[in-house]
C-alpha positions as CSV (number, residue, x, y, z in Angstrom):
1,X,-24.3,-60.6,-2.6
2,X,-24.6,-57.5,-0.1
3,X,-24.5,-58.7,3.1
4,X,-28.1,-58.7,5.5
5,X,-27.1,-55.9,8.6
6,X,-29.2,-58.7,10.6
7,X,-31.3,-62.0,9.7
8,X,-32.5,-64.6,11.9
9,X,-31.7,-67.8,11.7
10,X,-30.8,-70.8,14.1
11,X,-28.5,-71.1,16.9
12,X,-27.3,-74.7,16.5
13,X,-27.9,-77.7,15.5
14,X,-30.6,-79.7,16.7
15,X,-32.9,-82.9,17.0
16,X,-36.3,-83.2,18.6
17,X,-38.8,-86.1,17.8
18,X,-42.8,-86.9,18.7
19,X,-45.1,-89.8,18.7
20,X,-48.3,-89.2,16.6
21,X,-50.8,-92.5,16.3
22,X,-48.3,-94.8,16.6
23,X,-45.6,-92.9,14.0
24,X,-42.5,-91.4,15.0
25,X,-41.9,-88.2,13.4
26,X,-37.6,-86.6,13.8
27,X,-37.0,-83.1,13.1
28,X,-33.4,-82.6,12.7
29,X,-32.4,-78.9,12.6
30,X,-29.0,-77.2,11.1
31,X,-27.9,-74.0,10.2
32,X,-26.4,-74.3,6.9
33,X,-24.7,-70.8,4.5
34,X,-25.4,-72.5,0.8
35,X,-27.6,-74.3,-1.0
36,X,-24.7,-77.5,-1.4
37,X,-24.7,-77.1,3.1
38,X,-28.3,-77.4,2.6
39,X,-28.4,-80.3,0.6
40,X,-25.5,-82.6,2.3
41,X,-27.6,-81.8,5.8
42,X,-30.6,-83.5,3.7
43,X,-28.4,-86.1,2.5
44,X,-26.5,-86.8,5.6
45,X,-30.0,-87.6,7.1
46,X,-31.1,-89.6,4.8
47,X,-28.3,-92.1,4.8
48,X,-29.0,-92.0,8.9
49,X,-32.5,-93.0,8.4
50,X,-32.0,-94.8,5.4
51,X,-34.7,-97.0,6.6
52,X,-37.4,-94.2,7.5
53,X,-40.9,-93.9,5.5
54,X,-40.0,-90.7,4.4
55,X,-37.6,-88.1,4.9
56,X,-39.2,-84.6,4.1
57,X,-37.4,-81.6,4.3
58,X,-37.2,-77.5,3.4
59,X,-34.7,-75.0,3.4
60,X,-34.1,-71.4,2.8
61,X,-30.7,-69.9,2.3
62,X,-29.8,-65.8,1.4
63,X,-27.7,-67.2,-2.0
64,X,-29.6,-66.6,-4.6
65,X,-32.6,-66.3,-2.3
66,X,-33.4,-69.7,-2.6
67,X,-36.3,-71.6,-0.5
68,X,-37.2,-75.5,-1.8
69,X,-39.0,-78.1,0.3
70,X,-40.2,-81.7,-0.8
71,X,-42.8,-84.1,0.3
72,X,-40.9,-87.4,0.0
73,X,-43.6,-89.2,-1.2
74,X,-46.3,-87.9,1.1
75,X,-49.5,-86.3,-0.2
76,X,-48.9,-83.2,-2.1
77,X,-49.0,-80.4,0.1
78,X,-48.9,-82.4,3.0
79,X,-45.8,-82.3,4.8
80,X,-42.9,-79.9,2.9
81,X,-45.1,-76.9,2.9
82,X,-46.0,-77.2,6.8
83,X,-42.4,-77.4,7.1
84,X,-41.4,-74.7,5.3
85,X,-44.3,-72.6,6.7
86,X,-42.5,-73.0,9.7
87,X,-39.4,-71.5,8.2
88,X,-41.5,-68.6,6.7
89,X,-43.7,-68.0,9.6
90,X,-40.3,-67.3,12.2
91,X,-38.6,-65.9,9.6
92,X,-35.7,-67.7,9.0
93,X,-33.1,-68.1,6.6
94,X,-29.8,-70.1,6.0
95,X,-31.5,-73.1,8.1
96,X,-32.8,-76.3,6.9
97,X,-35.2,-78.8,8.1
98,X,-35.5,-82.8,7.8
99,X,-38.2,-84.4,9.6
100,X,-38.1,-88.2,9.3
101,X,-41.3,-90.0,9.6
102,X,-41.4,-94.2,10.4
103,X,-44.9,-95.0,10.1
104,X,-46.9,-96.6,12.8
105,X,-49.6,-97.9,10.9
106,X,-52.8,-96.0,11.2
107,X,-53.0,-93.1,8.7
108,X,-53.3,-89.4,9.8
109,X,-54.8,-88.0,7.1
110,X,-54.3,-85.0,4.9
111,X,-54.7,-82.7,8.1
112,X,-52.3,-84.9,10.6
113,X,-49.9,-84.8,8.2
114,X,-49.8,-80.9,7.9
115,X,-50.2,-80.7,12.0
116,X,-47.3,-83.5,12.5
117,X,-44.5,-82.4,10.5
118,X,-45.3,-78.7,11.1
119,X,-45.2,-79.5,14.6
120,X,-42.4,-81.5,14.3
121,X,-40.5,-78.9,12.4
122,X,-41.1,-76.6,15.1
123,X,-40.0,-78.6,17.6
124,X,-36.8,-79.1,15.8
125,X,-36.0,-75.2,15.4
126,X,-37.4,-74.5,19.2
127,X,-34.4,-76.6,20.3
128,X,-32.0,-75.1,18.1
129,X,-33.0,-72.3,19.5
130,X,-33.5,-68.7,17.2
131,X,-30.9,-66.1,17.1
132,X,-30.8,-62.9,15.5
133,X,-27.4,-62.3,13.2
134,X,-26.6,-58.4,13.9
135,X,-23.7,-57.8,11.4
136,X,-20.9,-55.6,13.5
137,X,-17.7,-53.8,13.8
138,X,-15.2,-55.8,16.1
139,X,-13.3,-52.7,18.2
140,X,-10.2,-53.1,20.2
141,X,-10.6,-50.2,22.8
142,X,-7.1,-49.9,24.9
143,X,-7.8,-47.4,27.9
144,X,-6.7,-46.9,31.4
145,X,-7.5,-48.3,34.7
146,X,-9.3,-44.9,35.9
147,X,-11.6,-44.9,32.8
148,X,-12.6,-48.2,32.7
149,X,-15.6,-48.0,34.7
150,X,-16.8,-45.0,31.9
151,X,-15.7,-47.4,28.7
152,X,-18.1,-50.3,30.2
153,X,-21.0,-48.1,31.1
154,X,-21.1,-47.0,27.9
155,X,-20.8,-50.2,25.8
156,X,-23.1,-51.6,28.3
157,X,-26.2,-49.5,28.6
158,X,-26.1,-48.4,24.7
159,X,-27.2,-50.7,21.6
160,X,-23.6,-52.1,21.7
161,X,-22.2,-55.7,22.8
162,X,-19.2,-55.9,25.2
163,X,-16.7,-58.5,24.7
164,X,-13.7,-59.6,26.1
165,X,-11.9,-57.4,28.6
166,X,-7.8,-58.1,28.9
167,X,-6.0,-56.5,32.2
168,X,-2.2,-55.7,31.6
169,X,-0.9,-52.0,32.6
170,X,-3.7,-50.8,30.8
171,X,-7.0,-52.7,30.2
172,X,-8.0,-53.3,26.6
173,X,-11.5,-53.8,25.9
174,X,-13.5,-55.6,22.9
175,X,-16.4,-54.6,21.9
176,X,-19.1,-55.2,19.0
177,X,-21.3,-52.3,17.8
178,X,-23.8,-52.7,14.8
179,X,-22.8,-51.6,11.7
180,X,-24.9,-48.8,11.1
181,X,-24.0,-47.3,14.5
182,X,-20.3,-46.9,14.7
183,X,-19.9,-43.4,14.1
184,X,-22.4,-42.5,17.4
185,X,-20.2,-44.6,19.3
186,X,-17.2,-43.2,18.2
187,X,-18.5,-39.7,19.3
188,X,-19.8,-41.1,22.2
189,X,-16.6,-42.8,23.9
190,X,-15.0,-39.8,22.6
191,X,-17.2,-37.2,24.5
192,X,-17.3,-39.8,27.7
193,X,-13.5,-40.3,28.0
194,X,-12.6,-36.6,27.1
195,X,-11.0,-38.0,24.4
196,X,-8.5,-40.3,25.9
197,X,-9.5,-43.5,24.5
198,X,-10.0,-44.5,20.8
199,X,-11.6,-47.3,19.5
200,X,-9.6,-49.4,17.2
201,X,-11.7,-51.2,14.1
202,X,-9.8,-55.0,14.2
203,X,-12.9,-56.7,11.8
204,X,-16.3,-57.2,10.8
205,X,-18.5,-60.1,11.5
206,X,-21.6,-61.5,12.7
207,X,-22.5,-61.6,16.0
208,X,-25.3,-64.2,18.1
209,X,-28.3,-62.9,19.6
210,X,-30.2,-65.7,20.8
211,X,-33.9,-64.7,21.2
């Protein structure tokens, strides 16, 4: 599967709960990669509330660009589809959803059902907090004590992301530029060091910015 140059997604993993007429409702929140992440989360959860009403959940993940939800025995319509409109609506993927529901005893209805669990979902996600993937080059960028000063100016006031900064007899410098972008920095250090300094490519990944 080519990889996404960025996605959003969650953070971490999270739980948040509300009280609607008496029924506790539990949004627990995870980042997962594949569909079997996705589906030991769900799992996981249900053994923890084995004892809940119902345990509805949604999910999308990039493999196979898959997106599934399920009511667990609540009205068609009613509670997996608000949940996985809240997926949809932040635009999210490789996250999945379980909100738990222990009824209180006084129905909701078709439309407090849809308002509790989306709420609930969103709750959930809100606390594990959305971040945007940016896939990057990781650069190792070894340069003197006098240019310092130029090398973090420039990471820091362009589109790139500085990293960790190692002082020995010379400093070396890690930073994270998007992968679309690397030959502008390139040119860019080169023209603001004269030339002295040369990034180093050490790896790719994906790095967190949490929105």
């Amino acid at each position: 599967m080519e990889k996404k140059m960025t996605y959003r997604t969650v953070f971490e993993p999270a739980r948040d709960e509300m009280i609607e007429k008496k029924s506790r409702f539990i949004g627990s929140v995870r980042p997962v990669t594949t569909e079997q992440e996705a589906v030991d989360f769900i799992n996981s959860c249900r053994a923890e509330f084995r004892d809940a009403t119902h345990n509805v959940y949604a999910y999308i993940v990039q493999e196979n660009n898959i997106s599934r939800y399920s009511d667990d025995g609540e009205p068609s319509g009613t509670a997996g589809v608000p949940v996985l409109e809240v997926l949809n609506k932040e635009g999210l993927t490789d996250v999945a959803v379980v909100v738990t529901r222990y009824f209180g005893g006084t129905l909701l209805g078709a439309g407090g059902l849809v308002r509790a669990y989306g709420k609930t979902a969103k709750l959930g996600v809100d606390k594990a907090k959305i971040t945007e993937k940016i896939y990057c080059h990781r650069l190792s960028i070894q340069t003197p004590y006098d240019l310092l000063g130029k090398v973090r100016y420039l990471i820091e006031t362009g589109d790139y992301i500085l990293g960790e900064i190692e002082y020995t007899d010379s400093v070396t410098v890690t930073a994270f530029v998007k992968y679309d972008l690397l030959n502008r920095f390139l040119q860019e250090m080169k023209e603001a060091t004269n030339a002295a300094v040369t990034p180093e490519i050490t790896g790719e990944m994906y790095i967190d910015n949490v929105i």
